[in-house]
N, C-alpha and C positions, 0 to 999 in steps of 0.2 A: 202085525199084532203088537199091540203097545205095551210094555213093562211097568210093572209098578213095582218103583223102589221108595223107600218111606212116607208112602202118601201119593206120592208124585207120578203122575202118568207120564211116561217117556217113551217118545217116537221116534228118538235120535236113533242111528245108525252110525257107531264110533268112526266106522275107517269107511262110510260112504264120502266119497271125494270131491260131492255136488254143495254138500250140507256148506252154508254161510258160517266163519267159526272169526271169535276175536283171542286175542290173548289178555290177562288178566295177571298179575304181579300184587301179593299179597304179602307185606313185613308182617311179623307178629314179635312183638318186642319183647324180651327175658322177661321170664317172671320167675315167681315164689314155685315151690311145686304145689300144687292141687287148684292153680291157675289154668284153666282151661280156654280154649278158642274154639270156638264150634262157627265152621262157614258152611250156609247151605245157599248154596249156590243157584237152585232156581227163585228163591225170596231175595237175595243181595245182588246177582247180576240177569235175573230171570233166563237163565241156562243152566244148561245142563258140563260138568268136564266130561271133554272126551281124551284130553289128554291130561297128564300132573304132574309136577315135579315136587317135593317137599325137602328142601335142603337144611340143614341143623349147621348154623357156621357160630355154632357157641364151641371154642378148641378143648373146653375141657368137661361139660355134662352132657349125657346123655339128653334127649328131645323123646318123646311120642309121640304116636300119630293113629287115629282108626280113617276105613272109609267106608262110608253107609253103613254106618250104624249108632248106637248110640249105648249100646250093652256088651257088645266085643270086649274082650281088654284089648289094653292098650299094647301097639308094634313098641319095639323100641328101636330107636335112631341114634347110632353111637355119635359121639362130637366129630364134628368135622368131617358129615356125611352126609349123603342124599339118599332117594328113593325115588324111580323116577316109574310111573302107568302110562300106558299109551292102548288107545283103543277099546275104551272101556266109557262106561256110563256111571258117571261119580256125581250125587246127588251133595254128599258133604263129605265134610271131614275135618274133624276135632284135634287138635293140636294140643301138646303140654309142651311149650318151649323151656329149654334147657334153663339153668339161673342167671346163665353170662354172658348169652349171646344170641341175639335174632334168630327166630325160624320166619324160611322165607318159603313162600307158596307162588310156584308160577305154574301156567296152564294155561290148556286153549279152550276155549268157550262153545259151544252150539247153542243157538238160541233155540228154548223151546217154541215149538210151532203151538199156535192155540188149539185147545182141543174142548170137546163136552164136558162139561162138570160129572165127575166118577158119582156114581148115586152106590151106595151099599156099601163101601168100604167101612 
């Protein structure tokens, strides 16, 4: 039975150990605050995360981060820390890097498989 997460029909199965997976490594370079990063992942690597890591290696501000969504507030990510999903179905996820220092995004991939065009959504 397929999932729909914002839009997106998803057939993946995170911790099925057949599925075809790549990894992907994502810098997102310091900004101002109310700079945002939004990576949706089926439009920029046509996959879906089944796994994520989000690490904030700015030593002295604070990073945010949501996933799948875009009305959440924002996690907060203390300096010089990570957050790591494993096993899950991550369509996106929006980043506010710290003022000082890179947030990096690494992950492992599923490609989505093709499927019908969703009518009625």
């Amino acid at each position: 039975m397929p999932t729909v997460i914002q839009g997106f029909e998803v057939l993946t199965k995170p911790a099925d150990t057949q599925i075809e997976s790549f990894p992907v490594l994502i810098t997102i370079p310091q900004a101002a605050p109310g700079n945002l990063r939004i990576i949706t992942f089926p439009t920029e690597f046509n996959a879906i995360a089944i796994s994520l890591q989000i690490e904030n290696q700015d030593a002295t501000n604070a990073a945010s981060y949501r996933l799948n969504s875009s009305v959440d507030t924002m996690v907060n990510l203390p300096a010089s820390n990570f957050r790591s999903f494993s096993n899950m179905n991550i369509v996106s996820v929006t980043v506010q890097p710290g003022a000082a220092g890179p947030t990096i995004i690494s992950g492992q991939m599923a490609a989505m498989p093709k499927s019908k065009p969703l009518v009625g959504l």
